[in-house]
N, C-alpha and C positions, 0 to 999 in steps of 0.2 A: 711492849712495842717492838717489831719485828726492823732493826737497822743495816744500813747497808755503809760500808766505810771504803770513800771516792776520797782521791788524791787529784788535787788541780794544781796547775798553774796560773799564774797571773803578774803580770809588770809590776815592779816592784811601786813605780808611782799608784800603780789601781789598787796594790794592797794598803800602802801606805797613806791612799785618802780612805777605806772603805776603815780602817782602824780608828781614824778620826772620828766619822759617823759613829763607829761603834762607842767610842769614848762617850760622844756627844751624848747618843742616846742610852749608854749605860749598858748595852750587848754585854753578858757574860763572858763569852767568850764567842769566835770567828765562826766556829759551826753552829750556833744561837742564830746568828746576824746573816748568814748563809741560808739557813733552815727558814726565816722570815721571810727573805729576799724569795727565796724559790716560793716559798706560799704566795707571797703576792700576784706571783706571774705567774700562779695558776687560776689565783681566783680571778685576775682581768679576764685572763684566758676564756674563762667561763662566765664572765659580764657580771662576776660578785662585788661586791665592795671588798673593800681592806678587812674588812671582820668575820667575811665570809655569807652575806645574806645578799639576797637581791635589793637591788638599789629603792625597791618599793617596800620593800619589806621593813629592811631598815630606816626609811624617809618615815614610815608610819609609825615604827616604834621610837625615834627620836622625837616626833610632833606629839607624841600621849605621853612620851617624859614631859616635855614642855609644856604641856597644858594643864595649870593644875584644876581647870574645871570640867574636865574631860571625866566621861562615868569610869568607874571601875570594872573591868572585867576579870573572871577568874577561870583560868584554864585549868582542864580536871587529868589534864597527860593524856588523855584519851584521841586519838583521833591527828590530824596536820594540823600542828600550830598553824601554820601559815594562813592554813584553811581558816580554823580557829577565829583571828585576828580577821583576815577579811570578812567574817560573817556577824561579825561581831562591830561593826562601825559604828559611834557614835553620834548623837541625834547631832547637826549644828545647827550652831546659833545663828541668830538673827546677822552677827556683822562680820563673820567668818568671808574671807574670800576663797576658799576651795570649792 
């Protein structure tokens, strides 16, 4: 991976809470928890979720974790997952509200 090494400043109180979080959530180290932060506020940027998928994308793949009577499907690498997943939707049942 091709990096680029920025030097900032910041209020000693904004570094001093942003170390806290780091502690909280275990951050290796301040360019770990820097390097997350900027990801974030690229993926909003672009209407992704925190994980990086579209909010449909991901809403669909967390509802077929959830369902354990949901069919199985098997993706061959070939082709758009994404496409994949939406052509591939599952028959519902009778008391589904979707």
């Amino acid at each position: 991976m091709d990096t680029m090494t920025i030097n900032i400043s910041l209020p000693k109180a904004m570094y001093a809470d942003a170390k806290k979080i780091m502690a909280k959530q275990r951050y290796a180290s301040f360019s770990e928890f820097l390097r997350e932060q900027v990801r974030q506020a690229i993926y909003q940027a672009k209407g992704l979720t925190v994980n990086g998928f579209t909010p449909e994308f991901e809403a669909e793949v967390l509802r077929r974790a959830n369902d354990p009577y949901a069919e199985v499907f098997h993706w061959d690498g070939k082709g758009s997952l994404h496409d994949f997943m939406m052509s591939n939707q599952p028959k519902r049942r009778k008391n589904d509200k979707h």
